[in-house]
N, C-alpha and C positions, 0 to 999 in steps of 0.2 A: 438338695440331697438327691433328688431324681437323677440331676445329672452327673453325679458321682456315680450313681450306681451303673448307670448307662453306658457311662465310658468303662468299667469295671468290668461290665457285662461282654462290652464290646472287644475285648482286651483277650479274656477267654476265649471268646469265641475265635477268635483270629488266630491264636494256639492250636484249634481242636483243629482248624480248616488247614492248618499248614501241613497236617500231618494224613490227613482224609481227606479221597478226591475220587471221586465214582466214574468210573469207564464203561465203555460200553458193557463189558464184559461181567463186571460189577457195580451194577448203580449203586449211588449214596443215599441211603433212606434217613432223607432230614427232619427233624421235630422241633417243631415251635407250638412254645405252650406259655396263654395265657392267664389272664386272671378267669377268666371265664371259658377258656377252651382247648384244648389241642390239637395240632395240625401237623398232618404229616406230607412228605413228598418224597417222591424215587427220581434222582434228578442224575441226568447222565450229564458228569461236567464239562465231558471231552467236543458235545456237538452242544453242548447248553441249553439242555430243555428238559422240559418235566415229562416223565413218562407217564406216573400215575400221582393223585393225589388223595387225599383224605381228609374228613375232619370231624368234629363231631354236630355239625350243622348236617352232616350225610345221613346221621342216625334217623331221625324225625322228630318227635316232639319231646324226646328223652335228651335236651339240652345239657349245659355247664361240665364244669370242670370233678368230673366223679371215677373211683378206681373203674368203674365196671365200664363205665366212658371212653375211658382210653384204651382199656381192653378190646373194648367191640371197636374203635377205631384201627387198631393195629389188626384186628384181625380182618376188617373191610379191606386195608392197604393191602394185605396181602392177597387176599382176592383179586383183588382188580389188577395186581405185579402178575400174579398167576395166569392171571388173563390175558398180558402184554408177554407171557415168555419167559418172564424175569422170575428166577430161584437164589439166588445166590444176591447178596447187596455188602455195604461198608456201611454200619449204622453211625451217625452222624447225632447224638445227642445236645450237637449249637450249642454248648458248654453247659447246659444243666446239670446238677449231679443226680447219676445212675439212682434213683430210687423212688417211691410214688407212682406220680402218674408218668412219669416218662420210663420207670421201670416196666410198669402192666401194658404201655403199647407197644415196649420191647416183645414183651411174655405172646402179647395177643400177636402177635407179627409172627412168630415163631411157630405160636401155634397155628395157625394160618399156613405154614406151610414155606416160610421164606427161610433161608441159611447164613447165619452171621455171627 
């Protein structure tokens, strides 16, 4: 069943990417979210490397996968985007659906101060 879903997953995700693709001008702010965590990145595709990153390993000893979690991650991301120059991005949800916790480090990311 794992790898049903895997490929299923994998499938989506190759959709969202075909259509979203971060330039200099506009990095892609990526989210990957696990059983246990959410991870973000501002990845410029055009020179291929990560600007800035996040996760909730960054917070400190307020670990796992929690609304307020992903919130304070999105709003670290965009901290530290702020800090590289970066206002403007193409948010890249890597085929999750729009709601939870990859909604709130949407929310925190905005609030933070990024535009998307």
């Amino acid at each position: 069943m794992a790898g049903k879903n895997r490929e299923r997953r994998s499938r989506i995700k190759q959709g969202v990417r075909k259509k979203i693709s971060g330039t200099t001008e506009r990095p892609r702010l990526s989210v990957f979210r696990s059983n246990t965590g959410i991870y973000a990145q501002i990845i410029d595709d055009v020179k291929g490397v990560t600007l800035a990153a996040a996760s909730v390993n960054d917070l400190g000893k307020k670990t796992g996968l929690t609304m307020e979690n992903s919130r304070n991650v999105g709003k670290k991301i965009a901290e530290r985007a702020l800090a590289s120059g970066i206002s403007d991005i193409v948010f890249d949800r890597n085929g999750y659906l729009y709601h939870g916790n990859v909604k709130a480090l949407a929310e925190g990311a905005r609030e933070g101060g990024l535009k998307f």
